[in-house]
Jmol script that loads the backbone (N, CA, C; Angstrom):
load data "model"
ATOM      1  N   UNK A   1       0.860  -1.168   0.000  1.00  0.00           N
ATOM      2  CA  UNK A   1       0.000   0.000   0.000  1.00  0.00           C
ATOM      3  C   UNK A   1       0.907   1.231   0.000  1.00  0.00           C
ATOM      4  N   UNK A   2       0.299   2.306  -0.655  1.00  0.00           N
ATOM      5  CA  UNK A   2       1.283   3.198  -0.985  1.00  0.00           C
ATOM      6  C   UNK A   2       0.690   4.190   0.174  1.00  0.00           C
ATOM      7  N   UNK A   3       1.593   5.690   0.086  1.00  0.00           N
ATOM      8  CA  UNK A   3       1.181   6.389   1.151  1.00  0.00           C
ATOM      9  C   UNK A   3      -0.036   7.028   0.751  1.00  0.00           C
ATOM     10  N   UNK A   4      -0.276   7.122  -0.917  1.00  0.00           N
ATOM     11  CA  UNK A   4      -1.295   7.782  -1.169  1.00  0.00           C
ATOM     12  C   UNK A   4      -2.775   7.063  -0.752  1.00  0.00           C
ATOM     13  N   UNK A   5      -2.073   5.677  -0.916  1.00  0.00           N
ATOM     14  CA  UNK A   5      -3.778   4.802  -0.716  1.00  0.00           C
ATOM     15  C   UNK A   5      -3.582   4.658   0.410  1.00  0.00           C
ATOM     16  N   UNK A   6      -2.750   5.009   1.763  1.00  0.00           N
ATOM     17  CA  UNK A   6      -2.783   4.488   2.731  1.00  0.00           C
ATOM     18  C   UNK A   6      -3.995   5.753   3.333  1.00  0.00           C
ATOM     19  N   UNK A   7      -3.411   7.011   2.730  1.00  0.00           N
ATOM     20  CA  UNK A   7      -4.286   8.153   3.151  1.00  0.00           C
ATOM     21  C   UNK A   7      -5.976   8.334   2.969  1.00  0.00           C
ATOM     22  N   UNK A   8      -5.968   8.079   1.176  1.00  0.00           N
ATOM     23  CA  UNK A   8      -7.188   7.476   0.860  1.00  0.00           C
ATOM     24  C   UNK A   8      -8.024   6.743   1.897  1.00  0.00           C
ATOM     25  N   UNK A   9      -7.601   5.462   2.439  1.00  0.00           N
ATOM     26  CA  UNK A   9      -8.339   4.576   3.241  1.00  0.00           C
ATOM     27  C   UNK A   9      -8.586   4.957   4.510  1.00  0.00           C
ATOM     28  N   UNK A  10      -7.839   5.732   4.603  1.00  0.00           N
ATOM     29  CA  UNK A  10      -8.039   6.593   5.935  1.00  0.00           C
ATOM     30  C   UNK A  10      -9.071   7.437   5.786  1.00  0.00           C
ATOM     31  N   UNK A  11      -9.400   8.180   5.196  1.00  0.00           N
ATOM     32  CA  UNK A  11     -10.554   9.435   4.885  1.00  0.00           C
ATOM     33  C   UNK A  11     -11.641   8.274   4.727  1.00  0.00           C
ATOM     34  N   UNK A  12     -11.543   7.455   3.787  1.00  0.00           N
ATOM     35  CA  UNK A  12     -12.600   6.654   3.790  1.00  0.00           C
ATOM     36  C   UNK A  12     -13.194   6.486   4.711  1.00  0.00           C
ATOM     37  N   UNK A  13     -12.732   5.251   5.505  1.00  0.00           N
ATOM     38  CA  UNK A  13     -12.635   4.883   7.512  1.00  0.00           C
ATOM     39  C   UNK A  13     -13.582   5.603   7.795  1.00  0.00           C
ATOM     40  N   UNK A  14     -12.742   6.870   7.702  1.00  0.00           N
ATOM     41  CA  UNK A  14     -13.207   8.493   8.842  1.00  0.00           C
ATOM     42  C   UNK A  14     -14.748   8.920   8.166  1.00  0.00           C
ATOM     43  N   UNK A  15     -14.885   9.090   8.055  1.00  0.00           N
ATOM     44  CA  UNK A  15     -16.050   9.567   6.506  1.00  0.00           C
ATOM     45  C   UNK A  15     -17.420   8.349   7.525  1.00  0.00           C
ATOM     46  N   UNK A  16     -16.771   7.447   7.040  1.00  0.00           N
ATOM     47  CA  UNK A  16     -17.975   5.863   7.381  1.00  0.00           C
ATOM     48  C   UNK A  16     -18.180   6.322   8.715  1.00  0.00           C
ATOM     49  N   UNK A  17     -16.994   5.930   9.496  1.00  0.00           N
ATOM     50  CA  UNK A  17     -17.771   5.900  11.134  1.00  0.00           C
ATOM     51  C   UNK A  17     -18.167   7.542  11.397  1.00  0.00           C
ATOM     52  N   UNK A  18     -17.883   8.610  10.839  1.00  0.00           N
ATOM     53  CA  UNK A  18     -18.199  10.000  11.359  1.00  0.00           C
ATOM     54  C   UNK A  18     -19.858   9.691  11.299  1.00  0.00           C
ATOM     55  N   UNK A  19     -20.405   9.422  10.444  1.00  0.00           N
ATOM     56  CA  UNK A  19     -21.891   9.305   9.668  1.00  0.00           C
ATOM     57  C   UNK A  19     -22.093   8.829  10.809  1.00  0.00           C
ATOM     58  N   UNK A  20     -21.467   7.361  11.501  1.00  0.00           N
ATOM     59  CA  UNK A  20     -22.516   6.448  11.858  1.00  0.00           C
ATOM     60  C   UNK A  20     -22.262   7.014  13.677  1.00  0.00           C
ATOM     61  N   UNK A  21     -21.270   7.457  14.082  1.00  0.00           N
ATOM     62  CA  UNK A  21     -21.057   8.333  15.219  1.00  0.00           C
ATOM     63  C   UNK A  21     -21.983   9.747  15.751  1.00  0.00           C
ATOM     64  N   UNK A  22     -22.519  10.512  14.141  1.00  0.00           N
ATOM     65  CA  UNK A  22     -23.039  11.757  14.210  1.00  0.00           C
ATOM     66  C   UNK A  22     -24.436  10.752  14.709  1.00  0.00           C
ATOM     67  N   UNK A  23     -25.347   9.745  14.145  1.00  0.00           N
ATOM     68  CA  UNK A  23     -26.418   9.305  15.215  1.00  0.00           C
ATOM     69  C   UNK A  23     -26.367   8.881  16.565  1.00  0.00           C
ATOM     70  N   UNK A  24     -25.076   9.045  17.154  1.00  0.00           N
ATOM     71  CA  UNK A  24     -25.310   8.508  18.637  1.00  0.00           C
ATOM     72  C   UNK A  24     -26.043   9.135  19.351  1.00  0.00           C
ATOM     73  N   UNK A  25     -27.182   9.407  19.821  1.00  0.00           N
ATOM     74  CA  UNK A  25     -27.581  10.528  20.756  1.00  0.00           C
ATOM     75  C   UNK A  25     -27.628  11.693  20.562  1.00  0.00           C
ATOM     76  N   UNK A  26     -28.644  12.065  18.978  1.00  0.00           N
ATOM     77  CA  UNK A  26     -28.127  13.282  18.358  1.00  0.00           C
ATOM     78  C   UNK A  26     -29.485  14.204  19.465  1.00  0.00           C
ATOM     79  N   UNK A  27     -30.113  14.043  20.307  1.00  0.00           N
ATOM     80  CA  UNK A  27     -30.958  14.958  21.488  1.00  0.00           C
ATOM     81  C   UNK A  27     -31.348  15.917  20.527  1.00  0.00           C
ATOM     82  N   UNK A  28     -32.900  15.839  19.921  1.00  0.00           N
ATOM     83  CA  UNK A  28     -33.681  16.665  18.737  1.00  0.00           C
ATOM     84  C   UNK A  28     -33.713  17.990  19.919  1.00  0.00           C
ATOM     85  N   UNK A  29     -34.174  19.750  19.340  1.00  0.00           N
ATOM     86  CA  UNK A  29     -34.403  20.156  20.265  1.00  0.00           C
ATOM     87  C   UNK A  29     -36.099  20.238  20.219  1.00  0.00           C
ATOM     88  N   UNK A  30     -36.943  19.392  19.669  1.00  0.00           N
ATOM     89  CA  UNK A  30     -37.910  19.489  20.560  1.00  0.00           C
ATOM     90  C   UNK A  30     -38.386  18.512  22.106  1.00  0.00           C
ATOM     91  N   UNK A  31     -36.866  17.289  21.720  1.00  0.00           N
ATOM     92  CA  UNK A  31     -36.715  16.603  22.781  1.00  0.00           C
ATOM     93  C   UNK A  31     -36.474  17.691  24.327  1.00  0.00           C
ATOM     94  N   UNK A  32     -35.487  19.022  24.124  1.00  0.00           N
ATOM     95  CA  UNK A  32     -34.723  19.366  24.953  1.00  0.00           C
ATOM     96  C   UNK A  32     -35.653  20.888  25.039  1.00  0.00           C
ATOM     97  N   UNK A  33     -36.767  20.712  24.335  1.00  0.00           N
ATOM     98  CA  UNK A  33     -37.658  22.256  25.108  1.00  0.00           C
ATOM     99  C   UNK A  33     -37.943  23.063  24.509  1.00  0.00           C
ATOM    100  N   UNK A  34     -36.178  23.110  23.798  1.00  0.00           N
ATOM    101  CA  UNK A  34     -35.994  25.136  23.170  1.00  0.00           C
ATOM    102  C   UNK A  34     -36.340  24.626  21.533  1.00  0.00           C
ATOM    103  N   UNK A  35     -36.712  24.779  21.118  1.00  0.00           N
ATOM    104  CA  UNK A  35     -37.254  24.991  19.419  1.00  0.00           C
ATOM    105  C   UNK A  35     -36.779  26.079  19.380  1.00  0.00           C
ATOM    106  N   UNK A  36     -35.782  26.477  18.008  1.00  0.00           N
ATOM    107  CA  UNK A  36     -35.082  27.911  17.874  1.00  0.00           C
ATOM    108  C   UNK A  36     -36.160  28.039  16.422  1.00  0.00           C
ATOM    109  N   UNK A  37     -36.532  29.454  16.533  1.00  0.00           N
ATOM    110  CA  UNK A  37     -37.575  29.769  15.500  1.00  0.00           C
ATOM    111  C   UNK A  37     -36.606  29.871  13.673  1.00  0.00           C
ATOM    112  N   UNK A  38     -37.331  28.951  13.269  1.00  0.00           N
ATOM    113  CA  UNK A  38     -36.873  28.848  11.770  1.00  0.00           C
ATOM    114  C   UNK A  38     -35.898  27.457  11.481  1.00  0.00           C
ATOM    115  N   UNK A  39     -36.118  27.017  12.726  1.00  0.00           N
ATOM    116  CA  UNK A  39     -35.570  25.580  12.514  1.00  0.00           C
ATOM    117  C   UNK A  39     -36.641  24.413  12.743  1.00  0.00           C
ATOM    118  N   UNK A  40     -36.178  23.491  12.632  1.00  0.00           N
ATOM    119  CA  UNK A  40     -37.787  22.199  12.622  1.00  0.00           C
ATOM    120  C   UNK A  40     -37.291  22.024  13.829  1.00  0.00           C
ATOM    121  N   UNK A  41     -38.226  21.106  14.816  1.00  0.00           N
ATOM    122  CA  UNK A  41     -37.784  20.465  15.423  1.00  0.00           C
ATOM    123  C   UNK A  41     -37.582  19.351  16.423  1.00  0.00           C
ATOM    124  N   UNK A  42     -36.918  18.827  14.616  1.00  0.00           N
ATOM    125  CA  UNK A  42     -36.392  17.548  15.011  1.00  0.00           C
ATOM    126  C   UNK A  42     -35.080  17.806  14.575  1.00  0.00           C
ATOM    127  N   UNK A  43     -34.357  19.235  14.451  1.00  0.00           N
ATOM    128  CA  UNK A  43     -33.072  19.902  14.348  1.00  0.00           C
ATOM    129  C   UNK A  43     -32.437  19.066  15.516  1.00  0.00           C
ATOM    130  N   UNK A  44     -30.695  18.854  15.500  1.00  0.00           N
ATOM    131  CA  UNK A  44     -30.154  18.574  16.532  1.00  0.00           C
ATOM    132  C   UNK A  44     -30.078  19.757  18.090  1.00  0.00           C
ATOM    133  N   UNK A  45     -30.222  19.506  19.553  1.00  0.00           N
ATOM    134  CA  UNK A  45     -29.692  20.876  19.954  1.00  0.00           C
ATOM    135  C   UNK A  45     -28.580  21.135  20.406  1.00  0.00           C
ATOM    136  N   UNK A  46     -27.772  19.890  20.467  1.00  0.00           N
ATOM    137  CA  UNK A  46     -26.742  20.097  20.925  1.00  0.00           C
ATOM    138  C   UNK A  46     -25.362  19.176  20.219  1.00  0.00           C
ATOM    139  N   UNK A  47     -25.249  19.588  18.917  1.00  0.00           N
ATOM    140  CA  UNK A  47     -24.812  18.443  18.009  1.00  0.00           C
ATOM    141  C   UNK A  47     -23.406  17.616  18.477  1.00  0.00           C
ATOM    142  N   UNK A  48     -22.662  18.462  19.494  1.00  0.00           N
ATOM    143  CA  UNK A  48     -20.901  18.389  19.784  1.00  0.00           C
ATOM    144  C   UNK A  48     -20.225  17.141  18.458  1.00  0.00           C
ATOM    145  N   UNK A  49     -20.151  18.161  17.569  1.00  0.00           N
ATOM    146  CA  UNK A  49     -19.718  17.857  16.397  1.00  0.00           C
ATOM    147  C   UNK A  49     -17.888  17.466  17.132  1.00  0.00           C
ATOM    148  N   UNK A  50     -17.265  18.748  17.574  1.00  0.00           N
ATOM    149  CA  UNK A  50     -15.720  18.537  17.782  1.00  0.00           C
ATOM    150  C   UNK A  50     -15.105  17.014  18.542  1.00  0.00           C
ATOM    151  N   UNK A  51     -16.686  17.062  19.842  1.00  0.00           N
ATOM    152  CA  UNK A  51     -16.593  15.403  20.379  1.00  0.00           C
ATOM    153  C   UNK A  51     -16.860  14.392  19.487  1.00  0.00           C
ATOM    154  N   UNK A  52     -17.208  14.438  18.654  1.00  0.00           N
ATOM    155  CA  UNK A  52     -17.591  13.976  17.826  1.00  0.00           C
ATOM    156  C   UNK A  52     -16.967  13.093  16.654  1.00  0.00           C
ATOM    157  N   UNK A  53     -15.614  14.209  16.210  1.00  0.00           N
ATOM    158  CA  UNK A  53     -14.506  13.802  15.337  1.00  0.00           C
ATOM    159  C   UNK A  53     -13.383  13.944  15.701  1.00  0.00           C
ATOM    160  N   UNK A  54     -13.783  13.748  16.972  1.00  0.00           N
ATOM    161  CA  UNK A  54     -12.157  13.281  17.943  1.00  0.00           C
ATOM    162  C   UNK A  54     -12.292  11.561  18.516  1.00  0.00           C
ATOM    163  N   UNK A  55     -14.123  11.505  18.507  1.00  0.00           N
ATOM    164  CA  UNK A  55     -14.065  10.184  18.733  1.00  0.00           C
ATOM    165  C   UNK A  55     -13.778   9.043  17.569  1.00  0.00           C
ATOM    166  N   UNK A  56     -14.683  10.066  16.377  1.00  0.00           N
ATOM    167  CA  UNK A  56     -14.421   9.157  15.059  1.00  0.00           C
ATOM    168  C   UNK A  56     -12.907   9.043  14.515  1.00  0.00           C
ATOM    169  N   UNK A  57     -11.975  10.217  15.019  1.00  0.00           N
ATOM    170  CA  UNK A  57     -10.726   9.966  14.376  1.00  0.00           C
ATOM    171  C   UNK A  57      -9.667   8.720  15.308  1.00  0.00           C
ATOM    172  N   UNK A  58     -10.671   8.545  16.591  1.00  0.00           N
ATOM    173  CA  UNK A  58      -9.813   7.080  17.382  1.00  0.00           C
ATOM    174  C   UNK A  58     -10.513   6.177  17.108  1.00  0.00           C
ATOM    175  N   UNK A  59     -11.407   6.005  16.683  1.00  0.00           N
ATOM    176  CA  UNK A  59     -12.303   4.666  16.401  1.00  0.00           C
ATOM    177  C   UNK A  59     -11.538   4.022  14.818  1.00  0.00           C
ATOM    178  N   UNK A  60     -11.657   5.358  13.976  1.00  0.00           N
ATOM    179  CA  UNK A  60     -10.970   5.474  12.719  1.00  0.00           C
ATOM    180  C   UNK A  60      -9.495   5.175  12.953  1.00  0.00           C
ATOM    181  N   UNK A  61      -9.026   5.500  13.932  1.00  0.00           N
ATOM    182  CA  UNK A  61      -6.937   4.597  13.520  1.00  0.00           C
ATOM    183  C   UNK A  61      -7.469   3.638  13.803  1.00  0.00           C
ATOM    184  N   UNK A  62      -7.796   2.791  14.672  1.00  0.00           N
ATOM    185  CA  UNK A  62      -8.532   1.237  15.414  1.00  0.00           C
ATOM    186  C   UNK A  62      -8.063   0.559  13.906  1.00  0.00           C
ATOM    187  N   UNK A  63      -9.489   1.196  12.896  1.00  0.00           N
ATOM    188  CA  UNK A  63      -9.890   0.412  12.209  1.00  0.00           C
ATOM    189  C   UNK A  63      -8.797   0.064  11.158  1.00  0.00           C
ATOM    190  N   UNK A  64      -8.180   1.609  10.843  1.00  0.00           N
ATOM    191  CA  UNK A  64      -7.003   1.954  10.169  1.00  0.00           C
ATOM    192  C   UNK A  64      -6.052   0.591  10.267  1.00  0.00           C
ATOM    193  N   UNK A  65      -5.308   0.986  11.228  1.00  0.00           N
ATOM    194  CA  UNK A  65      -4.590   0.335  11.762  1.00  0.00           C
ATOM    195  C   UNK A  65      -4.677  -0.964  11.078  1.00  0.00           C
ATOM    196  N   UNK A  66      -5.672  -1.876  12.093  1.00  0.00           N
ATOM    197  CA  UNK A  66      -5.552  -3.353  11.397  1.00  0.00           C
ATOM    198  C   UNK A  66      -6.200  -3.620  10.336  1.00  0.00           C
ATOM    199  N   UNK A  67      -6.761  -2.978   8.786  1.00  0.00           N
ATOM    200  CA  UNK A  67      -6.544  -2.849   7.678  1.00  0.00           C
ATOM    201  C   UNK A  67      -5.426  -2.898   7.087  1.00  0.00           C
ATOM    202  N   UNK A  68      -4.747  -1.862   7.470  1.00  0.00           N
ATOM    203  CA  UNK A  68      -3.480  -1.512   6.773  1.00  0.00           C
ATOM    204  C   UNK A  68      -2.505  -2.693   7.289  1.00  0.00           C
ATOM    205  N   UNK A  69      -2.282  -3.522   8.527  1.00  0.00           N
ATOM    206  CA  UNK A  69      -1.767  -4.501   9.314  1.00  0.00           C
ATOM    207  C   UNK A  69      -1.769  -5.830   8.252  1.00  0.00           C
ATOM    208  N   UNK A  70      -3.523  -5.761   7.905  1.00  0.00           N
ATOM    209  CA  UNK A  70      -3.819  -7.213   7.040  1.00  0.00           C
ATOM    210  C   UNK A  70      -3.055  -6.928   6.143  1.00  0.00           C
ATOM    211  N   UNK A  71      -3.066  -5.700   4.970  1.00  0.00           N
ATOM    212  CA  UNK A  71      -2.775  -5.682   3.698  1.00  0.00           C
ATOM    213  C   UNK A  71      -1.351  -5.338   3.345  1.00  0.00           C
ATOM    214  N   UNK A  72      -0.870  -4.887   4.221  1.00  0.00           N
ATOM    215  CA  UNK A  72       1.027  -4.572   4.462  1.00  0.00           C
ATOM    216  C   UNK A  72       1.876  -6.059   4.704  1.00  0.00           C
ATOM    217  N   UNK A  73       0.846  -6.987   5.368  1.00  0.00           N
ATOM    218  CA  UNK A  73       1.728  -8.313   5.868  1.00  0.00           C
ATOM    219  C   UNK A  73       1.669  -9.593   5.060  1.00  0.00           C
ATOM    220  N   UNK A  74       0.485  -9.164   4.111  1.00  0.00           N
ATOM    221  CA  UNK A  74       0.123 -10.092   2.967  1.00  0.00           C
ATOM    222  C   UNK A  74      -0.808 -11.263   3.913  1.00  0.00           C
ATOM    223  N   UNK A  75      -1.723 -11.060   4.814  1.00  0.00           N
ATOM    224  CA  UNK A  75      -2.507 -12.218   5.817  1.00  0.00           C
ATOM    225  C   UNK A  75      -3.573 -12.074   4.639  1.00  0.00           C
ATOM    226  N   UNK A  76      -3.915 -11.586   3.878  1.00  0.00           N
ATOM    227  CA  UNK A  76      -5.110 -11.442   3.186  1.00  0.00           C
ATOM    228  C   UNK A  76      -4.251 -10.878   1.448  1.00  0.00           C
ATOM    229  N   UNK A  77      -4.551 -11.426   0.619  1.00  0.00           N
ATOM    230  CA  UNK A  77      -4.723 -10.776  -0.641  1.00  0.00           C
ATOM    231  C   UNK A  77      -5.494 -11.088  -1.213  1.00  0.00           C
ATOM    232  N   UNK A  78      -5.636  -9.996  -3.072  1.00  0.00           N
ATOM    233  CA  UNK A  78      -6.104 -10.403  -3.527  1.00  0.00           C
ATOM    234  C   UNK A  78      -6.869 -11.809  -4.099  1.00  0.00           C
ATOM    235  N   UNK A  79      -5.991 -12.317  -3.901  1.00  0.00           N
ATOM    236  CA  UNK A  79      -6.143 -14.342  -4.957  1.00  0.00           C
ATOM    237  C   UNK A  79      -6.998 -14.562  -3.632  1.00  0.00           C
ATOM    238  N   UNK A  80      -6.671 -14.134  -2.644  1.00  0.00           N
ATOM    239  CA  UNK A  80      -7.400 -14.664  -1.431  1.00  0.00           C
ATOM    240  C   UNK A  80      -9.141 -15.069  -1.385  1.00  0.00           C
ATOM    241  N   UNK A  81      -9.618 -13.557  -1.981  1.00  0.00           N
ATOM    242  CA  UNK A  81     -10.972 -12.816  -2.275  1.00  0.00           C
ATOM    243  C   UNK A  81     -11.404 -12.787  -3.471  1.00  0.00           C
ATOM    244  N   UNK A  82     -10.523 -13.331  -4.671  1.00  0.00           N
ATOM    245  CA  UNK A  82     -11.085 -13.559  -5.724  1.00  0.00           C
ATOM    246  C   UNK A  82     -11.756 -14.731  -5.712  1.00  0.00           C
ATOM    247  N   UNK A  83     -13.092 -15.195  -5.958  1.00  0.00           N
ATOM    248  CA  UNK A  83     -14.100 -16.082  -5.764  1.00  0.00           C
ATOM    249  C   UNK A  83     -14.295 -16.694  -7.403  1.00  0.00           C
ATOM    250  N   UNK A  84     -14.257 -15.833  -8.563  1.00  0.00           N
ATOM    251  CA  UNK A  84     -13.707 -16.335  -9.901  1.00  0.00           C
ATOM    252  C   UNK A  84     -12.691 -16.922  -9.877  1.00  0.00           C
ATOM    253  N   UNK A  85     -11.664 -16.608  -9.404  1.00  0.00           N
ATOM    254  CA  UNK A  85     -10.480 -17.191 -10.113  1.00  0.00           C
ATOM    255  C   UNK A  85     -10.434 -18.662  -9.419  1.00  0.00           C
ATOM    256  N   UNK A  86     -11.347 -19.083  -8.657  1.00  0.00           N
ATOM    257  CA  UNK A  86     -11.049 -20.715  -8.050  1.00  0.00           C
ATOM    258  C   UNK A  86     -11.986 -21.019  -8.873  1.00  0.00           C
ATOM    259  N   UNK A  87     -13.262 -20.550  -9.455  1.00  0.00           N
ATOM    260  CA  UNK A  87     -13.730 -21.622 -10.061  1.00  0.00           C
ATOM    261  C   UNK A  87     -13.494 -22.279 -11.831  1.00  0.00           C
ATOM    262  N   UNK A  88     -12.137 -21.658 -11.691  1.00  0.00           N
ATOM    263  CA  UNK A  88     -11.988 -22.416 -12.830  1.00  0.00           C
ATOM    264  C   UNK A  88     -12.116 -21.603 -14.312  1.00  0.00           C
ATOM    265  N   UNK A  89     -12.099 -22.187 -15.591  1.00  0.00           N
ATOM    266  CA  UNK A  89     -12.470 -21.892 -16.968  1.00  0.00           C
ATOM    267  C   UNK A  89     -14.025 -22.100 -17.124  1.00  0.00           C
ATOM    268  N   UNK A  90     -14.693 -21.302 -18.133  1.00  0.00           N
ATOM    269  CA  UNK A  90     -16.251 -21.494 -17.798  1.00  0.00           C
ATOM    270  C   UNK A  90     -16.431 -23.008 -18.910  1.00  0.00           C
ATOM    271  N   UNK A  91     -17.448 -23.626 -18.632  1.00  0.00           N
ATOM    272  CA  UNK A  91     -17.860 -24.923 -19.315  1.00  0.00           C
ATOM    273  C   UNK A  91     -17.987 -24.618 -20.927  1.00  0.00           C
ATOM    274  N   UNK A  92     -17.878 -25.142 -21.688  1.00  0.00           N
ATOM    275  CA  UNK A  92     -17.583 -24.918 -22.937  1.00  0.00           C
ATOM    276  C   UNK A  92     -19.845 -24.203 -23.602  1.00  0.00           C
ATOM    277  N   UNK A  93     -19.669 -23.271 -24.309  1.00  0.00           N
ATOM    278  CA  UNK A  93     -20.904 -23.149 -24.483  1.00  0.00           C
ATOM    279  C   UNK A  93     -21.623 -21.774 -23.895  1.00  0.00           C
ATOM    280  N   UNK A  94     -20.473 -21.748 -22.641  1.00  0.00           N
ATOM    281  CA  UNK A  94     -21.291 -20.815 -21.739  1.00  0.00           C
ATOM    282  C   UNK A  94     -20.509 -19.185 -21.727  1.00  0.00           C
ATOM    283  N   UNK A  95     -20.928 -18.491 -22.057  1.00  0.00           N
ATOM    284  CA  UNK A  95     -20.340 -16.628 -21.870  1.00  0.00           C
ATOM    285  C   UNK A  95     -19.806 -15.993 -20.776  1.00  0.00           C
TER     286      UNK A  95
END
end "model"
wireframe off; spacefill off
backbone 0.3
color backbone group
């Protein structure tokens, strides 16, 4: 893996769990009382975005990490996950 795809996979990572982190307990504010006029609300009221992508950027090395672990040490390759290439040449006849 190069440094460019190492970076790539990283943003990726980060990107996935940020999404799935921003639903933890997003507290609507008509849950919390205050409805701010010109917003709906089922608006977030207290989003703590910064807690937010400090948690996703440690959850994100975690994942980092032993990705890059599998694919740097060769425990997994390609031929591994190719599911065509074991079964063979196709039967004569067939496209």
């Amino acid at each position: 893996m190069s440094l460019t795809g190492g970076i790539v996979l990283f943003a990726v990572i980060w990107f996935l769990v940020f999404f799935i982190v921003l639903q933890i307990r997003p507290g609507s504010q008509a849950e919390a009382g205050e409805v701010e006029p010109g917003t709906p609300p089922g608006a977030p009221s207290d989003a703590q975005v910064g807690r937010k992508a400090k948690l996703t950027t440690m959850i994100a090395l975690v994942i980092w990490a032993v990705i890059a672990t599998v694919l740097l040490t060769g425990a997994v390759t390609l031929r591994d996950i190719d599911w065509f290439d074991r079964l063979g040449p196709a039967p004569a006849g067939v496209n």
